[in-house]
N, C-alpha and C positions, 0 to 999 in steps of 0.2 A: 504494500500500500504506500501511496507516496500521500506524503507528509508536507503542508505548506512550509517554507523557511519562515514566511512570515507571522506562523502563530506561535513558534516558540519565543520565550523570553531571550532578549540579547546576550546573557548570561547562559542561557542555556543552550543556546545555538553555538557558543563560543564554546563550549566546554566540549560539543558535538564535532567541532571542525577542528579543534586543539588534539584530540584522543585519534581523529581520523588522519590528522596530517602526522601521529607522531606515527602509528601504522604503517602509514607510507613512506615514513624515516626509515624505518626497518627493514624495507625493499630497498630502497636506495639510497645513495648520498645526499644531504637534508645541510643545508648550509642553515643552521640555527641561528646566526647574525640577522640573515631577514625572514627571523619568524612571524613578525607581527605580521610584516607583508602579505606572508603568505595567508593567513589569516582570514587577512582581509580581502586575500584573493577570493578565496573559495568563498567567501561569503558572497560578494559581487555574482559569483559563477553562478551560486545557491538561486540569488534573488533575481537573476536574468533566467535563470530557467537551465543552462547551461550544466549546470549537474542540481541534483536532484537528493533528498530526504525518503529514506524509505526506512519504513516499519519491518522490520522481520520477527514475526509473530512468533517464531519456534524460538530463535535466539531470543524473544523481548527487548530487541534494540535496537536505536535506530541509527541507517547506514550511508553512506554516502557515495552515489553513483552517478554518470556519466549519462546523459537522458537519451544518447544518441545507443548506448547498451541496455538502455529498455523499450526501445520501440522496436 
């Protein structure tokens, strides 16, 4: 189920993209100097439509995907 960016709290959305971007530290090299950056990338990405909020009902969590890998 996808999930509006925009009804989560800004707090809670940030805590969502913080956990997601460290995930993808761990696939790859993550320059942490411009963490805020990135941040605020995906967020932008989030609220243009460009990736996407999804519920995963089995895990209870929600996840961050690419909107061109759900259609």
């Amino acid at each position: 189920m996808i999930v509006p960016a925009d009804q989560l709290s800004q707090e809670a959305l940030r805590g969502v993209i913080e956990e997601w971007l460290t995930r993808q530290a761990q696939e790859a090299l993550v320059d942490h100097s411009e963490w805020p950056t990135q941040v605020e990338n995906v967020k932008q990405q989030l609220l243009s439509g460009r990736l996407l909020l999804t519920w995963d009902d089995e895990q209870q969590s929600l996840n961050i995907q690419r909107a061109e890998d759900l259609s």
